[in-house]
N, C-alpha and C positions, 0 to 999 in steps of 0.2 A: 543477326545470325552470322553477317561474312566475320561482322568485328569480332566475334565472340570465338570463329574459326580461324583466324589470321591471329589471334591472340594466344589458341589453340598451340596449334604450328611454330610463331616465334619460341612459346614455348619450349616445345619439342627439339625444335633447334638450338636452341641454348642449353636444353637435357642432353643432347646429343653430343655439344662440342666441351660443354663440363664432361661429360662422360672422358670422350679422346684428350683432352686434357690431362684429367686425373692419370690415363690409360699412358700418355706421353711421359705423365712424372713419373710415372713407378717404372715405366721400360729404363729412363733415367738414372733413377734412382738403385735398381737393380745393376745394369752395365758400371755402376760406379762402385757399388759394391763388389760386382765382378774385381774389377781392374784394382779396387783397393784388396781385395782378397791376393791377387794375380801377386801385388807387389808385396805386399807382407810373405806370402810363400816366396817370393825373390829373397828377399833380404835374410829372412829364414834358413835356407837354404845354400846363406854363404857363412855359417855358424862353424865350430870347429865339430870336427870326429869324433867318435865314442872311443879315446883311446887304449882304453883297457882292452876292449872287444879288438882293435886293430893289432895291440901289441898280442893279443892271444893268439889271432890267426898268424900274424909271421911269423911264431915262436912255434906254434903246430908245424907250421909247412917247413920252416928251415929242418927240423928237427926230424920231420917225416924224410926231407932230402938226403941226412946223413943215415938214420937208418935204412932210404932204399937203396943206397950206395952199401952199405954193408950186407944187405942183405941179396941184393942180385947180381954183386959179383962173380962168381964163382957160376952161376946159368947163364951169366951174359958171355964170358968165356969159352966156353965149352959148348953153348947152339949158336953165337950167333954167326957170321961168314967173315968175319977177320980176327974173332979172338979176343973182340975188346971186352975188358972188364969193366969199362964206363959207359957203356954202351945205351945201358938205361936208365942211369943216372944223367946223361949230356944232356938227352933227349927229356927228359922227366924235369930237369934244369928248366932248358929254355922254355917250357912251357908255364914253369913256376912262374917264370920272369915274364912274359906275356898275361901271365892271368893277375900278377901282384899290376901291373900296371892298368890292366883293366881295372882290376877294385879298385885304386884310388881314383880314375876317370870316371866307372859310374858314382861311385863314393860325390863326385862332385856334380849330377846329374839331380836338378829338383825329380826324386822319386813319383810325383805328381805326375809326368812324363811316361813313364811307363804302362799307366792305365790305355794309351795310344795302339800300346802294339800288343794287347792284351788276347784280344781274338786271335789274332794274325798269328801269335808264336802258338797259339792251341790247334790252330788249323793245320799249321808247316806241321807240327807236331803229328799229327793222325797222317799226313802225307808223306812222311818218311819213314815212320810206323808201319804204314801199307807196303811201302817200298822195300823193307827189310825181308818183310815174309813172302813177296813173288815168286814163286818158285823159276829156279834158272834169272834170278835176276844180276846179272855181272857184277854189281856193287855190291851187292850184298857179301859179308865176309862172314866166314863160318869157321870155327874154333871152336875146340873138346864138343862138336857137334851141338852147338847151339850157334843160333845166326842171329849175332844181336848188333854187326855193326855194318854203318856203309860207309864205301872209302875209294882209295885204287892202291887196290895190294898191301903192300908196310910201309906203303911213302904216307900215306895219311889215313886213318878211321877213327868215326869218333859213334858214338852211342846216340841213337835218336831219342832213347829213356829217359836220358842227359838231357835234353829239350825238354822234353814229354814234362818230364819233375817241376822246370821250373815255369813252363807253361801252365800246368793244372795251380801253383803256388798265384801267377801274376794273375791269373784269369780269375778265381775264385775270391780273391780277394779285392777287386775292381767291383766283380758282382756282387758279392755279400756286403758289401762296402755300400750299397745303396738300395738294399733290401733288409738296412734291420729291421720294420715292422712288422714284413712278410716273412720272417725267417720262420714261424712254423706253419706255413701252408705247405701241402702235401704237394698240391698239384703244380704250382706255380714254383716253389725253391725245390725242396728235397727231392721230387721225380725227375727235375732236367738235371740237376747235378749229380743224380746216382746214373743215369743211364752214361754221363759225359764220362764219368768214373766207371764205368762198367766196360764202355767200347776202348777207350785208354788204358786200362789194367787188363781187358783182353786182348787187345792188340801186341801190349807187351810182354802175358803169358802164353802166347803163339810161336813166340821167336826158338827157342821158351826160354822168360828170365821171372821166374815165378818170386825172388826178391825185390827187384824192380815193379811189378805189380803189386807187390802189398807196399812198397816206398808210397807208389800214385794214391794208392785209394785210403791207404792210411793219412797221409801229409794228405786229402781231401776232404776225410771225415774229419780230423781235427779240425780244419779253416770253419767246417759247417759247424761243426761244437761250439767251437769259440765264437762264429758268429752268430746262435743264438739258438738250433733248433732243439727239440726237446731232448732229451736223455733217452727218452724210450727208441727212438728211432734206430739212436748207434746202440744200443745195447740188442735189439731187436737184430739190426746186423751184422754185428758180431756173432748174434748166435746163429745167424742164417748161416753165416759162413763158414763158423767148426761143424757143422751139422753136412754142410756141402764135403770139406775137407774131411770127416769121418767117413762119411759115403765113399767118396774118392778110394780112398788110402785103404779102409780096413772091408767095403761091401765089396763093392769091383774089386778092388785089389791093384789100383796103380800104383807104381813103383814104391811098393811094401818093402823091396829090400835096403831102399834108402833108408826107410824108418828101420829096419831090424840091426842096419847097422851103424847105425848110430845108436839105440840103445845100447849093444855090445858089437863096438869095432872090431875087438878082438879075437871075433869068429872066424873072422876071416883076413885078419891082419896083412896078407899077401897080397889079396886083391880088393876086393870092395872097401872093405876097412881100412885100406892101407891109409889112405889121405889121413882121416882123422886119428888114427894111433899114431901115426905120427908126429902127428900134431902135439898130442897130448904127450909123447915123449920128449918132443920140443921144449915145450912148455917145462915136464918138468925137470928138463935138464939145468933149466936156468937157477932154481932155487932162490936163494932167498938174495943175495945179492947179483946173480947174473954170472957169466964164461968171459964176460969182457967184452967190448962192443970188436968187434969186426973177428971174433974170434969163435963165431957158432959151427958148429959140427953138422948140424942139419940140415944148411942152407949148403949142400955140398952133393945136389940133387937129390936128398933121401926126401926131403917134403916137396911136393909137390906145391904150385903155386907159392914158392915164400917169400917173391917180392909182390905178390899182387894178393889177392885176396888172403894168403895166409900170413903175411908181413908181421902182426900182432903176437905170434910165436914164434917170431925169431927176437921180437921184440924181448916176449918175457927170458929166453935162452940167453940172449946176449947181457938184458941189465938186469934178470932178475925178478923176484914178483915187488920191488922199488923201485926200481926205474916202470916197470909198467902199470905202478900205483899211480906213479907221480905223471904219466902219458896221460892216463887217464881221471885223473882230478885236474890237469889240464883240460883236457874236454868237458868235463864235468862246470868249470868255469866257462868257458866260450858260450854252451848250452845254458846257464842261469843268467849270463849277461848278455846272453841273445832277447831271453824273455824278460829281462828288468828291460831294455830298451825298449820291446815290444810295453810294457806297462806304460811307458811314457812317451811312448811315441805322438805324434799332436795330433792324428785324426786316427779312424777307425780304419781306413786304407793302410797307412802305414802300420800300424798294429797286428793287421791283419799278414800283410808280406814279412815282417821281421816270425812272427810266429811263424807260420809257412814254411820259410828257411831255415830255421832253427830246430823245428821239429824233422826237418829230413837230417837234418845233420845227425840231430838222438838219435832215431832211429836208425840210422844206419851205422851208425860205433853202436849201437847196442846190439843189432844183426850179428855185423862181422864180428865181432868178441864173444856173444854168443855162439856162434858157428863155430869159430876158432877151438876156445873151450869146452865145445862137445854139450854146452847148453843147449843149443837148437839142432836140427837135422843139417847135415853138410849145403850148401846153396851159394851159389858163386853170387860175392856181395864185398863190394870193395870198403876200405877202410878212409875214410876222409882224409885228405892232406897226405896221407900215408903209401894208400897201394900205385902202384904204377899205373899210367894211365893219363898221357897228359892232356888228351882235351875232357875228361872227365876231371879234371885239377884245376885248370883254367876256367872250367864255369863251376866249380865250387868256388874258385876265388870270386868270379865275377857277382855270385849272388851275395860273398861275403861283402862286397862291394853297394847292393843295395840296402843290405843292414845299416852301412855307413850312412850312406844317404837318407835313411832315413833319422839317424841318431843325430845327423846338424836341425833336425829340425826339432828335438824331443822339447819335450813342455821341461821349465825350468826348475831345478830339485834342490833342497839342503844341501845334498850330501850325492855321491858317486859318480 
């Protein structure tokens, strides 16, 4: 009986250390996989740039620099406190050139990297979000009565939205990124990420920047789309939310006169209308070839905002409806070469970030040219590369930046 239990036993002992064995090789064997994983993304990672997409963005932002030089001279003269005509142009400059060098530095950042600081920039994000809306908060800076930045006075502010954007972009796609199986559970993906989308597009329609709020939650619902959840949900939500904005606007009755005037500006052309009638005067002063670039009539305080949000009509005034054909089939480009690199990107992380950024860029030239044009209701929504604004230009560059980074790593192609 002892022999038969001591045979038992050796047994077991030799079951047990086959077992840590086997258990030894695969920790092994995985850590080696690791570390060969580790350096093929190195070497990857030191591949060249998407240069189509690189040459698209410096051609946008140089081109944005000479028209906001044309376009906010004549405001930069006449408000600022020494008269300069370059005033926002210098300043609009040096920012360009701090954000073109950031893109090519994240540009060389294995985009793998960024999954690190994924939480952390969503957190800071709802933390300066909070801080914008404190009432009596010192930092906080308010203009045409919205308080959408924090700073110290005009020596520096920048937009915590501007975070907020590419916070919900890096965060969403880190997480979706390792939840494709579970992408249609209700309670596990689509409930944490609608509520994260609900406190961040409410936080940023508190300030109020009611564009900025549909940028967050729209550039959200796409990352979820494209990551896999069902069709019914965004469609479902969608219609949650014209059913909300109908309540809004036409049962209560909040600000109805925005909507009245923009259907017809021209009611009140003097005042509530004046913005967009002149706009649309703008616009169509330029005709079919344009007044000549630095030679607009408008930009001579009669429009309102026309180096910042309404830049796009001074655009068409000065070259025309060809030159602002050809503005915007550049973007049109930047936008289908954002997503061909997203198609080839090498993993579903990467994929998921070049969409992300790409999709706020759409969306936001299809806003502001919509607004401009009197397609959408009036809503302060800046134009990419274009409106003034230079740390909102410097972290568009910097996300153009992790497009790069991820385009040295795209899976190998025929052709583009």
């Amino acid at each position: 009986m002892s022999q038969q239990r001591r045979t038992y036993n050796q047994r077991q002992a030799l079951s047990r250390y086959e077992e840590r064995r086997r258990q030894e090789e695969a920790r092994r064997e995985m850590l080696q996989r690791r570390r060969e994983k580790e350096q093929e993304s190195r070497e990857l990672a030191k591949g060249p740039i998407d240069l189509p997409f690189c040459l698209l963005v410096l051609l946008l932002t140089a081109v944005g620099l000479v028209m906001l030089l044309s376009a906010s001279f004549p405001s930069a003269y006449y408000t600022t406190k020494n008269n300069d005509p370059t005033y926002y142009f210098v300043r609009q400059g040096v920012f360009a050139v701090m954000g073109v060098a950031a893109m090519f530095f994240i540009g060389k950042i294995n985009y793998q990297r960024f999954r690190g600081v994924a939480k952390f920039l969503l957190y800071l994000s709802i933390i300066l979000l909070v801080l914008v809306i404190i009432p009596g908060n010192p930092l906080a800076v308010t203009r045409n009565n919205a308080t959408r930045w924090l700073g110290i006075g005009d020596l520096f502010t920048f937009q915590p939205s501007e975070i907020a954007k590419v916070a919900v972009v890096i965060y969403f796609s880190d997480s979706i990124s390792k939840k494709k199986d579970q992408m249609r559970s209700f309670r596990y993906v689509i409930l944490p990420y609608a509520i994260w989308l609900v406190v961040l597009g409410g936080l940023v329609g508190l300030e109020p920047h009611l564009s900025g709020a549909i940028l967050i939650m729209g550039v959200g619902a796409a990352l979820m789309l494209v990551g896999g959840i069902n069709w019914a949900w965004v469609i479902g939500a969608v219609g949650a939310a014209g059913a909300a904005m109908y309540l809004v606007l036409f049962v209560i009755g909040y600000n109805t006169s925005r909507i009245t005037y923009w259907l017809n500006p021209w009611a009140d052309a003097q005042g509530a209308g004046w913005q967009l009638s002149q706009s649309l005067i703008t616009i169509g002063s330029g005709g079919l070839w344009g007044v000549g670039l630095g030679k607009s009539r408008q930009k001579f305080l009669y429009l309102p905002e026309e180096h910042n949000d309404f830049i796009f009509a001074i655009i068409c005034e000065e070259l025309g409806l060809i030159g602002a054909s050809i503005i915007m089939l550049l973007f049109a480009a930047l936008i289908l070469r954002g997503y061909w690199i997203a198609l080839h990107a090498r993993d579903r992380f990467g994929s998921l970030l070049v969409v992300g950024i790409t999709t706020l860029v759409a969306m936001q030239t299809f806003l502001n040219i919509g607004v401009v044009t009197g397609l959408l209701p009036t809503t302060g929504i800046s134009l990419p590369f274009f409106s003034y604004g230079g740390t909102a230009l410097s972290i568009q560059l910097a996300e153009m930046g992790i497009v790069l980074s991820v385009s040295r790593q795209m899976r190998p192609t025929r052709a583009g």
